[in-house]
C-alpha positions in Angstrom: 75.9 85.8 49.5 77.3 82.4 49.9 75.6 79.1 48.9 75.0 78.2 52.1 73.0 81.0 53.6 71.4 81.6 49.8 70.0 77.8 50.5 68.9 78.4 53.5 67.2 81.9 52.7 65.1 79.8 49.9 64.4 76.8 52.6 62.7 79.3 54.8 60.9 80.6 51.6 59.9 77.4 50.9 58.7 76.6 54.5 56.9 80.0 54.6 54.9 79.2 51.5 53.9 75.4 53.2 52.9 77.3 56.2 50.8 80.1 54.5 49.2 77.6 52.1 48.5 74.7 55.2 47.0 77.5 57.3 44.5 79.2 54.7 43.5 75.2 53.9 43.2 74.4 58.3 41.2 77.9 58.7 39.0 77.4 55.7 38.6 73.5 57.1 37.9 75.0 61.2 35.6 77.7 59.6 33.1 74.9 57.9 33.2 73.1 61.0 30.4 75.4 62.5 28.4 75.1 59.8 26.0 72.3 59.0 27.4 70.4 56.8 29.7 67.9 59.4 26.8 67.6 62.2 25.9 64.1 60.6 30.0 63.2 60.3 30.3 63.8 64.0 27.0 62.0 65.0 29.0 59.1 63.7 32.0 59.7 65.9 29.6 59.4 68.6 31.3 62.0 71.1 28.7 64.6 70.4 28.6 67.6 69.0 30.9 70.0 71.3 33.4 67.4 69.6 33.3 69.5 66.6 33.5 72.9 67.9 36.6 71.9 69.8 38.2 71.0 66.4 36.8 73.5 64.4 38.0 76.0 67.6 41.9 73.9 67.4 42.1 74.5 63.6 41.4 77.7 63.0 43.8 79.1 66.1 46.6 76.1 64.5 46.1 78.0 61.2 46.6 81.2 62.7 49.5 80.4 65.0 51.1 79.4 61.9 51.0 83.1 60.3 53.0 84.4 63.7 56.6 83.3 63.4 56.7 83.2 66.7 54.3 80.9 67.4 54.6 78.9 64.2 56.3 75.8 65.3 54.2 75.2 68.6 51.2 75.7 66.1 52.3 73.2 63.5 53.0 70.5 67.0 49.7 71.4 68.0 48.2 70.6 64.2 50.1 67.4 64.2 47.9 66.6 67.0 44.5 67.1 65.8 45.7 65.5 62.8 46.5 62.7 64.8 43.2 62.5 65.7 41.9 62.7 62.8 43.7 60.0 60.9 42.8 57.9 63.9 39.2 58.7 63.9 38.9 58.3 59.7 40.5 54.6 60.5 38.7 53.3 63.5 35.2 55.1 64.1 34.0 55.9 60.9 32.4 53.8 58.2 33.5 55.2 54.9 36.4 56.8 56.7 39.2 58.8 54.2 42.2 59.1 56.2 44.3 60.4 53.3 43.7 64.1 53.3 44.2 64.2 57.3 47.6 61.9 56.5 48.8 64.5 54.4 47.4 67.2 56.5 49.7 65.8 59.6 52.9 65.6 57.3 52.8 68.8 56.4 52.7 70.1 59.9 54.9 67.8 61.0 57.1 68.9 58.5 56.7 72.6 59.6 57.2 71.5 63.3 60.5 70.2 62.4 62.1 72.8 60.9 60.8 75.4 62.8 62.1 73.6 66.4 63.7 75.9 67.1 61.0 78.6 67.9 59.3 76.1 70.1 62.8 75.3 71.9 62.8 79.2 72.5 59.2 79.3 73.5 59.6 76.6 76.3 62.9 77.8 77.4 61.0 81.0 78.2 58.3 78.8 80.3 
């Protein structure tokens, strides 16, 4: 095997490993969402309840999409997004917001996103 295609073997490794370990971390994060531990977090927001099931809904079918290859790279674009959002809302609508874990959150799927482009270029050639 050349160097090249042994590099790029280990990339997608590598990338495979991000995208298990960011999708067990967004399922386990959409799952607690229905419990009641964030009900007081989204009272905060101030957008209501339904607010949180919509995210909780978004993260755990992100973290999925991410398993299917796919569907991987629409996923992680899709997870950028609600990471977005949830940068945005740590910053601007809450008091004691912490916009680090969501930061980190959004890099990694935007990192994902990137190198997997080319699965979401195939899926909206298909559209």
């Amino acid at each position: 095997m050349s160097e090249a295609k042994a590099a790029v073997r280990i990339g997608n490794v590598v990338l495979w490993v991000l995208q298990v370990a960011l999708a067990a971390y967004i399922i386990y994060s959409g799952y607690t969402l229905f419990g009641d531990n964030y009900v007081k977090k989204f009272d905060e927001i101030g957008f209501g309840q339904w607010l949180r099931y919509v995210t909780g809904v978004l993260e755990i079918a992100g973290g999925l999409g991410l398993l299917i290859p796919r569907l991987c790279g629409l996923a992680a674009l899709g997870l950028v997004g609600v990471m977005a959002g949830a940068v945005g809302t740590e910053l601007f609508l809450l008091a004691k917001g912490g916009p680090m874990l969501p930061a980190i959150l959004l890099a990694a799927a935007a990192v994902i996103a990137w190198f997997r482009r080319d699965t979401i270029k195939a899926l909206v050639s298909r559209s």
